[in-house]
N, C-alpha and C positions, 0 to 999 in steps of 0.2 A: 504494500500500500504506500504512496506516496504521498509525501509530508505536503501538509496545505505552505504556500509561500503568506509569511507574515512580517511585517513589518514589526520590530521590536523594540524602538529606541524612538522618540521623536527628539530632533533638533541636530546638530552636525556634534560627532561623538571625537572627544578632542581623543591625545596620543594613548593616554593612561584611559579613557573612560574605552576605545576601541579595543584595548587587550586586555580588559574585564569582560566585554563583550563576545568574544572571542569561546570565551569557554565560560557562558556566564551559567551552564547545569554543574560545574565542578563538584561543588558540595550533595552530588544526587547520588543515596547511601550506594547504591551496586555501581559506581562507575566502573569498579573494577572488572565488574561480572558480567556488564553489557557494553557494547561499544557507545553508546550513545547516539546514533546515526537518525532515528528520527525525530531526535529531542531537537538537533540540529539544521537538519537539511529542509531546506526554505526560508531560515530565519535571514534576514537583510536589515539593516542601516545604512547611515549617510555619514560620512567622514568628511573631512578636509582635504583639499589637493596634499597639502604635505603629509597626511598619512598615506597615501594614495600612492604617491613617490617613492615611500621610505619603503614603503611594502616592494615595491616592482626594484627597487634595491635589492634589496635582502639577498637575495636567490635569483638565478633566472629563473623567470617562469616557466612553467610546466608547457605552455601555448600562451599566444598572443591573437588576437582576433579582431579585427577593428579596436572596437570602442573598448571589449576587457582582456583580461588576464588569469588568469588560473598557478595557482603557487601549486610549487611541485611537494611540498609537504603536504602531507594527508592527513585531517584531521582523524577519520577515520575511515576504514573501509574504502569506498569509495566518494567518501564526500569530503571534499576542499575547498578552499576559499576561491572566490573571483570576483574582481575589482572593477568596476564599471569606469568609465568614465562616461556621462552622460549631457544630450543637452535637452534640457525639459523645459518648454516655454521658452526658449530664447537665452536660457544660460546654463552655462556646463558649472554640472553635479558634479560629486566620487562618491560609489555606495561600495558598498564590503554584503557577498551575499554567500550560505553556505551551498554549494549544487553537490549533488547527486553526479556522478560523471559516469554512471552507471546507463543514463539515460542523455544519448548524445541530446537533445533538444535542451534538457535541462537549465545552461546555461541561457538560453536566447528566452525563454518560457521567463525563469527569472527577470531577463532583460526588461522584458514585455509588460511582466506584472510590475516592477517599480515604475515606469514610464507612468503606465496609465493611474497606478496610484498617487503620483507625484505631479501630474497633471488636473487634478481635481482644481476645478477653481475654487470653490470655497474650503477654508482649510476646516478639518475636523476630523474627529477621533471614534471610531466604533469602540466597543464595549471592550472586544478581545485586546484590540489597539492600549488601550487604558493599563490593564492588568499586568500585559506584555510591558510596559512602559516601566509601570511600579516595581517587576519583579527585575526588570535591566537593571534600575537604578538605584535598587537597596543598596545596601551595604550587608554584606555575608552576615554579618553577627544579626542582620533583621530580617533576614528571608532563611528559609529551612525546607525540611520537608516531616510531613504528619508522622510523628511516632506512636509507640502506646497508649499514650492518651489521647487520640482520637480513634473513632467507631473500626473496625477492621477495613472496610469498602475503602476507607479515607486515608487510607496509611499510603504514603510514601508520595503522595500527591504533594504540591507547593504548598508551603504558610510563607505569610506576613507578619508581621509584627503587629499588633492595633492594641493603641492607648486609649483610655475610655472607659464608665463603668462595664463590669465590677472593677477593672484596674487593666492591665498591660497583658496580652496575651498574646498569643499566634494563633490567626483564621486561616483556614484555606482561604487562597488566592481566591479561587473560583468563584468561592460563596461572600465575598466582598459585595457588602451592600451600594447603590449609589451613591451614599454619603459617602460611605471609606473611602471610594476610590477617589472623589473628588478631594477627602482632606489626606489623601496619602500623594496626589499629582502636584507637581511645582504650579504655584498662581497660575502662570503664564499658559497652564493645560486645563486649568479647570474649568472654563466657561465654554470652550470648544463644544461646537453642538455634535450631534452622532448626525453621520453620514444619512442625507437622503434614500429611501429605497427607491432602484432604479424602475 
């Protein structure tokens, strides 16, 4: 089955917030015991040209193809990183997305879907968009995942951290009310209306 492509970070993700980004299910208890490949593949962000540079540094690339690139390091299996360079509206982007190269389209399908997501005229945030956002940009010590003390069914799924009566706990991600997730998103996210249905 293949990973829905999601956008997981809103705003241009500086050098340090990009290689958090990078492996941001680290802390998920069996990384050892499963590769991680669909936790991964389809996630995408938007960087800065000099991340963008430093990256097609590092290594030669694996391929070059127009607009991206593909790092010959493997995250996993068969999914790696590829670096877009893009021009959307009239000005050139740098996104970082993870493809699948298992499925030669992958990469261009990726292309297609930031384009047209990055094209929306009016700017705003779907629901997934939100959560995706909040779990990028914890801090490890306030995102986790369900231990013992949550129901069986809920174990090993995302928490957050939520302040609030009774006091300070961890909720599932998921079941974040609209309130949490509006006092958990930076100001500048929270008035964002959710996406028209087409």
């Amino acid at each position: 089955m293949t990973s829905p492509i999601r956008k997981i970070y809103f705003g241009i993700a500086d050098r340090h917030q990009m290689f958090r980004l990078f492996d941001r299910h680290a802390q998920r208890p069996d990384r050892w015991q499963t590769d991680g490949a669909k936790l991964c593949a389809g996630e995408w962000f938007e960087i800065a040209q000099a991340q963008h540079d430093y990256m097609l540094e590092i290594l030669p690339p694996l391929w070059m193809r127009g607009e991206m690139f593909a790092m010959r390091e493997f995250l996993t299996g068969s999914i790696t990183s590829v670096f877009y360079m893009l021009s959307i509206n009239g000005v050139t982007r740098f996104f970082h997305a993870y493809c699948d190269l298992s499925d030669p389209r992958s990469p261009y399908d990726m292309r297609d879907a930031i384009v047209e997501r990055e094209r929306q005229p009016v700017k705003a945030m779907t629901r997934e968009e939100r959560i995706e956002h909040i779990w990028s940009a914890a801090h490890d010590k306030y995102r986790g995942y369900a231990g013992e003390d949550f129901r069986p069914e809920h174990r090993r799924k995302r928490t957050v951290i939520v302040y609030g009566k009774p006091g300070t706990r961890f909720e599932l991600l998921e079941a974040l009310t609209d309130q949490q997730i509006s006092d958990k998103l930076p100001v500048h996210l929270r008035h964002l209306p959710l996406p028209e249905a087409a």
